[in-house]
C-alpha positions as CSV (number, residue, x, y, z in Angstrom):
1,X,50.3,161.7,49.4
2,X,49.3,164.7,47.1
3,X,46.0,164.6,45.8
4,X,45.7,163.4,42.6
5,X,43.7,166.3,41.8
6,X,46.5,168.4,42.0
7,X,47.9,167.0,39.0
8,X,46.2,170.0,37.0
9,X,47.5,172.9,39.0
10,X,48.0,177.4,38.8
11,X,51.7,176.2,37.6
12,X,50.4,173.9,35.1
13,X,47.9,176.5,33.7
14,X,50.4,178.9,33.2
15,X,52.5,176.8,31.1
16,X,50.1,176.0,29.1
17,X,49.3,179.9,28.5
18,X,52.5,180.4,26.8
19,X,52.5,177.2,24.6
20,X,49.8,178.6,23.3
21,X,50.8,182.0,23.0
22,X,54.1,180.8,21.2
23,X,52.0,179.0,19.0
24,X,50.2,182.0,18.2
25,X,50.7,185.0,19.1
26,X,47.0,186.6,19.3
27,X,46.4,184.1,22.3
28,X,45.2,185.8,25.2
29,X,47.3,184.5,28.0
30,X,46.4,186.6,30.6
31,X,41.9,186.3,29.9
32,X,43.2,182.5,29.5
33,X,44.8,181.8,32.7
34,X,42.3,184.0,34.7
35,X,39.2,182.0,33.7
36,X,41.2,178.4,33.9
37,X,42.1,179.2,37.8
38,X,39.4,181.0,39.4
39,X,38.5,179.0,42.1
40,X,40.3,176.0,40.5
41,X,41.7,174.6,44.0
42,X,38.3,173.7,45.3
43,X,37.5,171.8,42.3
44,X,37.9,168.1,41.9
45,X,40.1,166.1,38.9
46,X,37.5,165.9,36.4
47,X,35.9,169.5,37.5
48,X,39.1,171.3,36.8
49,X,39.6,169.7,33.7
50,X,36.2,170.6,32.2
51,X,37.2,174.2,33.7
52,X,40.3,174.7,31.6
53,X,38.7,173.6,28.6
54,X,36.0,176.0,29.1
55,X,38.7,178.6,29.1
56,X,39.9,177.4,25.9
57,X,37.0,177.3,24.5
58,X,36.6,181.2,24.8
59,X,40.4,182.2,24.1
60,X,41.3,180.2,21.0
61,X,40.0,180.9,17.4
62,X,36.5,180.5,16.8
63,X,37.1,178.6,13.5
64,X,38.1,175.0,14.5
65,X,40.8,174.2,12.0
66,X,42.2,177.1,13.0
67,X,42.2,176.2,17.2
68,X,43.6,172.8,16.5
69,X,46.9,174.1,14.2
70,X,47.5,176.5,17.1
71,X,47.0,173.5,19.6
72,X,49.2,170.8,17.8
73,X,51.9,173.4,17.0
74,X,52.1,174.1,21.0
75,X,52.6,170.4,21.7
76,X,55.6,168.9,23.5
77,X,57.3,166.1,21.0
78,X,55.6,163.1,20.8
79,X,56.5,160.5,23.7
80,X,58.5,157.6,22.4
81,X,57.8,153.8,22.6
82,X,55.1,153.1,25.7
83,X,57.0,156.2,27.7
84,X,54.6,157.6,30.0
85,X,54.8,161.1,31.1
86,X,58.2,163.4,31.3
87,X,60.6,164.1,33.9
88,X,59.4,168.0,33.7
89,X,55.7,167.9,32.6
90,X,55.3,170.9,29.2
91,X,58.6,172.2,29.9
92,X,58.8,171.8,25.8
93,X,54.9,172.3,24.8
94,X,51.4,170.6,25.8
95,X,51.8,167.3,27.0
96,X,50.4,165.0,29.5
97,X,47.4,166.1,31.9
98,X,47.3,169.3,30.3
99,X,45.7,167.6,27.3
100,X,42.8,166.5,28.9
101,X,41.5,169.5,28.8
102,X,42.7,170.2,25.1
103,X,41.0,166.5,24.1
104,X,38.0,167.8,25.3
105,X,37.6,171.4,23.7
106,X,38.2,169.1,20.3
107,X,35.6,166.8,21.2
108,X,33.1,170.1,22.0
109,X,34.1,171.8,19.3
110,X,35.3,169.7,16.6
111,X,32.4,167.2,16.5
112,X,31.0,169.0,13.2
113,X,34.5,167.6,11.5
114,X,35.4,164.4,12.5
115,X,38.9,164.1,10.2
116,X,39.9,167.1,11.3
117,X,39.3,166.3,14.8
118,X,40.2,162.6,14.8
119,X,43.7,164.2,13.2
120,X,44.1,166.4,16.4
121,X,43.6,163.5,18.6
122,X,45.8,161.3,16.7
123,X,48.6,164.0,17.5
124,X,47.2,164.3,21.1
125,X,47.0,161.3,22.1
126,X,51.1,160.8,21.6
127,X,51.6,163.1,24.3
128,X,49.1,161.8,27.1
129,X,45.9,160.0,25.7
130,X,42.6,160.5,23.8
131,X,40.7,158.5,25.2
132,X,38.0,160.2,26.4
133,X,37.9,162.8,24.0
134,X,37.9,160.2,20.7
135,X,34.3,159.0,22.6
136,X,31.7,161.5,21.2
137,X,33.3,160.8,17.6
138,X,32.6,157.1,17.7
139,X,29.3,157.5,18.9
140,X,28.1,160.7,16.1
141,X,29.9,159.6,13.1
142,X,30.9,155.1,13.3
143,X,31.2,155.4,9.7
144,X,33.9,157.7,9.6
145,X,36.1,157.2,12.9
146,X,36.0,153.0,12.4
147,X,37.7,153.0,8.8
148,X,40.3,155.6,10.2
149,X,40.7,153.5,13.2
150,X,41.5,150.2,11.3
151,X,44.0,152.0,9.7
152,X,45.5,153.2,13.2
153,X,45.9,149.9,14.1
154,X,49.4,150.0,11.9
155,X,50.5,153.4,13.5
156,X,54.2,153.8,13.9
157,X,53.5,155.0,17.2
158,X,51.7,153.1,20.5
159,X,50.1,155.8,21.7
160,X,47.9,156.4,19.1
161,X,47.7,151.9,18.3
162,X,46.3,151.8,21.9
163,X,44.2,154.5,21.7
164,X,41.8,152.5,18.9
165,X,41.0,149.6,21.7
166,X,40.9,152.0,25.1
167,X,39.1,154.6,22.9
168,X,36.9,152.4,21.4
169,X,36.2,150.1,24.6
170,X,32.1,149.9,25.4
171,X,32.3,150.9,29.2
172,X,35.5,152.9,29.3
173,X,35.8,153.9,33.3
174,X,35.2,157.7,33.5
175,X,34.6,157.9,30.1
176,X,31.0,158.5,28.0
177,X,29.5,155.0,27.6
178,X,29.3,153.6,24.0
179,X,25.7,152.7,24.0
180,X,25.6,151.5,20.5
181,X,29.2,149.3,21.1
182,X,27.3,147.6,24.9
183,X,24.5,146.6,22.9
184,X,26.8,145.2,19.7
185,X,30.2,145.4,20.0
186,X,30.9,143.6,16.5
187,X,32.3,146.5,14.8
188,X,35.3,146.9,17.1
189,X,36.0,142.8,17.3
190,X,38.4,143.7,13.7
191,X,40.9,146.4,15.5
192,X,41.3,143.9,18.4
193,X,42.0,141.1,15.6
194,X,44.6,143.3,14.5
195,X,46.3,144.6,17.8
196,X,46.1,140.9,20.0
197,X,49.6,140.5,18.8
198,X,50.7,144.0,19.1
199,X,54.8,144.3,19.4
200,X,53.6,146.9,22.8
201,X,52.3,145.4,26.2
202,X,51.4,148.7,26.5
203,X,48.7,147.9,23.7
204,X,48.0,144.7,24.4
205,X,46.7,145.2,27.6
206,X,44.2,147.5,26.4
207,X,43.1,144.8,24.4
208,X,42.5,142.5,27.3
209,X,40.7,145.4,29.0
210,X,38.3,146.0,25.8
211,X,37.9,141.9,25.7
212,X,37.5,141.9,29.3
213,X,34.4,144.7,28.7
214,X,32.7,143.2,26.4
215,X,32.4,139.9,28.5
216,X,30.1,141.8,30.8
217,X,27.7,142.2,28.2
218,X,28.0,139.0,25.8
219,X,30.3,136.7,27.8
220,X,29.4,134.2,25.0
221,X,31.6,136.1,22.4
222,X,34.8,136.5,24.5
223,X,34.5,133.2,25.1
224,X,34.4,132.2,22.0
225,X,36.9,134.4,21.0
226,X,39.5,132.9,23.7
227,X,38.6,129.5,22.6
228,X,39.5,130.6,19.0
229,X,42.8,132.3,19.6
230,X,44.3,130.7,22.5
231,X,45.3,127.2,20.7
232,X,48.8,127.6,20.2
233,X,49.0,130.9,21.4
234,X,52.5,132.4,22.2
235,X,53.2,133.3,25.3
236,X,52.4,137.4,25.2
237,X,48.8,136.7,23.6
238,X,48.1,133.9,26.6
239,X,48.8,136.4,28.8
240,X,46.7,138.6,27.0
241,X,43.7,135.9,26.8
242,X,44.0,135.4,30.3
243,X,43.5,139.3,31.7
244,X,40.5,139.4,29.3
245,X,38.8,136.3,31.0
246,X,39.5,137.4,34.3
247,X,36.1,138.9,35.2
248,X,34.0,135.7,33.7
249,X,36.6,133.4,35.7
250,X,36.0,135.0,38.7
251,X,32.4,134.7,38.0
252,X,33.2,131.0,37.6
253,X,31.6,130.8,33.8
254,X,31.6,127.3,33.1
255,X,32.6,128.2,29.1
256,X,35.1,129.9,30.2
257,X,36.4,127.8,33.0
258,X,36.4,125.1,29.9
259,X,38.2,127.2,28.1
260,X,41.2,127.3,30.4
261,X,40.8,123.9,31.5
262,X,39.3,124.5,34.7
263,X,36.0,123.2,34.1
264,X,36.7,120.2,36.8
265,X,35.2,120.3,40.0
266,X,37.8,119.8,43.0
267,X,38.2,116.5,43.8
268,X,39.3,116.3,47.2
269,X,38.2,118.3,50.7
270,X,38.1,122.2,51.5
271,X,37.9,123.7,55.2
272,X,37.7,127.6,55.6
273,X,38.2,128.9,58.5
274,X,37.6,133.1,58.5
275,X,38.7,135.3,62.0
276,X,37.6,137.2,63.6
277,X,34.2,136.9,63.9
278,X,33.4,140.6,64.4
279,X,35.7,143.6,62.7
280,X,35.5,147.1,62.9
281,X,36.0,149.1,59.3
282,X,39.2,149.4,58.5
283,X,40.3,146.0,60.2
284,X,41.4,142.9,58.0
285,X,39.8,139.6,57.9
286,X,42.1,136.8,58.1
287,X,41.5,133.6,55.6
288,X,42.8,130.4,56.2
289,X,42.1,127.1,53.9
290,X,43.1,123.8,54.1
291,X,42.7,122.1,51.1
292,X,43.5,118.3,50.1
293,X,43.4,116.3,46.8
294,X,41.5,113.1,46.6
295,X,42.3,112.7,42.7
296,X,45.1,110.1,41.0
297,X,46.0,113.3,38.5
298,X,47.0,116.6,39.3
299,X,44.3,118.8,39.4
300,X,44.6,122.9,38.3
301,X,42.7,125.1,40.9
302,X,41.1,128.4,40.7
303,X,40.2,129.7,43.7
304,X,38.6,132.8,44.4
305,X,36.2,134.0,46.9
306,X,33.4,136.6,47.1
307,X,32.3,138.9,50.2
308,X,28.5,139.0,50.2
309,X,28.0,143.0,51.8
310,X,25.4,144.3,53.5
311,X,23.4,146.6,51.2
312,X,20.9,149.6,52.1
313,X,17.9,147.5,52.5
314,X,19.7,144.8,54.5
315,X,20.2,142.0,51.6
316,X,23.4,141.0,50.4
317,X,25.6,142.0,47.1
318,X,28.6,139.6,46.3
319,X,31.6,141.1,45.4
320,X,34.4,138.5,44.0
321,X,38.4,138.8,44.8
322,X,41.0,137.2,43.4
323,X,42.4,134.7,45.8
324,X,45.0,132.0,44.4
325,X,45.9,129.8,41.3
326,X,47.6,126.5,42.4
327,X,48.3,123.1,40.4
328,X,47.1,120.5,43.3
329,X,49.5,117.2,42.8
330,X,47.5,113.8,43.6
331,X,47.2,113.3,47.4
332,X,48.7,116.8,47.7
333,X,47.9,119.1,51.1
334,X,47.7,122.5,51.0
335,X,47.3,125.1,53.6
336,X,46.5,128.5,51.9
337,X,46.0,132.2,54.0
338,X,45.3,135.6,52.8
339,X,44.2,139.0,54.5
340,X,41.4,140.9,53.4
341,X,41.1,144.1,54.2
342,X,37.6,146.3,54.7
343,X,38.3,149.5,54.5
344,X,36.4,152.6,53.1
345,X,36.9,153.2,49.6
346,X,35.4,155.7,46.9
347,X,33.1,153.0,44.9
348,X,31.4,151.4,48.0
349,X,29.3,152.3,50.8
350,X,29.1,149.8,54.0
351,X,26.4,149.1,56.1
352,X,27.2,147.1,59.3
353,X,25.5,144.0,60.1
354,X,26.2,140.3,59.2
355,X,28.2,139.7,56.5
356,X,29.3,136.6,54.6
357,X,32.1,135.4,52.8
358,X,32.1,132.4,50.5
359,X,35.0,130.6,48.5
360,X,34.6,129.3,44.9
361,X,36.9,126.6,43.1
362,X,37.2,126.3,39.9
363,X,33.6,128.4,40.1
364,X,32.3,126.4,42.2
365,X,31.4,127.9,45.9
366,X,32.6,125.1,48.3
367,X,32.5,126.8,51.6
368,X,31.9,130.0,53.8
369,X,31.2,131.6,56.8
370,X,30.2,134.6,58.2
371,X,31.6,137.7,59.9
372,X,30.0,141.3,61.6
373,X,31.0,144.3,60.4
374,X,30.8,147.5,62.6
375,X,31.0,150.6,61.1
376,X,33.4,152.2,64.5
């Protein structure tokens, strides 16, 4: 598989060279694409964007209004609908990940004039996203970006409707944190008012993400707010309600659990039986559950489970996994299996040692057993 990195390639810096210089003829293609690719294959992702924007920074004009009319008039047209990407990436103008490096010379340098930057990333972020780059805004100037972003929220165009919640979202992965929004994330609760019932999934799941965000922080407020909005809820904003309470579901949080009906412990019997005993990285653990109904009334089941991993110092940190949603009829046996694979990835370090995995219902942690992980 081709890095991901590779995404913002030599090729892709040269296109962008004569967007720009079509879009104004004074640009210096040549200083431009010279400074965006030295040494740009032994940088990473996020590296190689910051790169290019530095090179943007010392080729376009030195008077921002000025930057940003040469920057929107080299744009590709805007993508329609939720369409993601194009079948040949700024054949037509600046478009997809060659804006993240264009989002962030107007975060850098447009900061001093937030209309006139928020309009750049309102034209941006129909080409590829904003996300990032609307993030130093919101955090200098509230009382200008919100009342703009309210009005976004009745955009013609998705892009830039999902780009007030995934903008405006308190821990946005990869992006700057919104220290202010973490601590009170009231003034954003009126765009997600307005969006929960977006026409776009696209959208809408943004929402769910923002909601689902805020829960880490004050789980009591996306609690409420599911108890408020999912009575007679239609089907899309259910949906929507129920990606945003994954996190404090998982967690088994009785309000939330309430919420969704699942406040009831199981009524019934559980057995877990987990092989093999000992696994080397990169091996799968095998789960199998047995599960039987005691109760007169069907009974709805959560069931998730958490693997408690060896840490540094030698205690434990649960991590929860989704593991299954059934509806148990009275008397009702189930037999239930799942893999779970431990292998290396980016966000985790493992330590070997003994290991343990537990199983929640309905939040509820009704059984587990243990496992040894060698590292090879």
């Amino acid at each position: 598989m081709e890095p991901f990195k590779n995404l913002i390639h030599p090729g892709l810096v040269q296109r962008m060279a004569g967007h720009l210089q079509r879009a104004w003829p004074a640009f210096d293609a040549q200083a431009f694409v010279k400074q965006a690719s030295t040494g740009l294959d032994a940088l990473e992702m996020k590296a190689r964007a910051m790169q290019l924007a530095d090179a943007l920074g010392a080729t376009l004009p030195a008077e921002f209004a000025h930057a940003a009319q040469v920057l929107e008039a080299a744009l590709a047209p805007p993508w329609p609908g939720d369409r993601l990407g194009s079948d040949d990436p700024c054949r037509d103008g600046l478009e997809g990940w060659a804006l993240w490096p264009v989002g962030e010379f107007v975060a850098r340098h447009g900061l001093a004039q937030p209309e006139r930057g928020l309009q750049a990333l309102h034209a941006i972020t129909q080409r590829f996203s904003a996300e990032f780059a609307i993030r130093p805004f919101i955090a200098a100037h509230p009382d200008t970006v919100f009342p703009i972003l309210q009005r976004w929220t009745a955009d013609s165009s998705a892009h830039v409707r999902r780009l007030v919640s995934e903008g405006s979202r308190p821990r946005l992965p990869w992006g700057l944190q919104l220290k202010a929004l973490v601590a009170d994330p009231a003034p954003t609760a009126p765009l997600l008012l307005s969006l929960q019932d977006d026409t776009s999934d696209y959208v809408r799941r943004s929402v769910a993400n923002h909601l689902n965000d805020i829960a880490k922080d004050h789980p009591a407020r996306v609690v409420a707010w599911v108890q408020q909005h999912l009575n007679d809820a239609p089907a899309e904003r259910r949906a929507l309600l129920r990606h945003a309470s994954r996190t404090l579901v998982k967690q088994g949080h009785a309000g939330m659990l309430k919420a969704w009906g699942l406040g009831q412990a199981l009524k019934g019997e559980l057995t877990l039986v987990l092989s093999p005993a000992r696994i080397t990285l990169g091996q799968s653990l095998q789960m199998a559950v047995l599960i039987t109904s005691s109760a007169r009334r069907t009974q709805t089941l959560v069931i998730d489970y958490a693997v408690h991993h060896v840490k540094a110092d030698g205690s434990l940190s649960p991590k929860v996994f989704k593991g299954w949603n059934l509806v148990l009829a009275p008397g009702e046996t189930r037999a239930l299996r799942k893999a779970h694979p431990v292998r290396p990835i980016t966000t985790r370090r493992y330590h070997a040692g003994g290991h343990v995995l537990d199983l929640r219902v309905n939040g509820q942690v009704l059984a587990e057993a243990a496992f040894d992980l060698q590292l090879g």
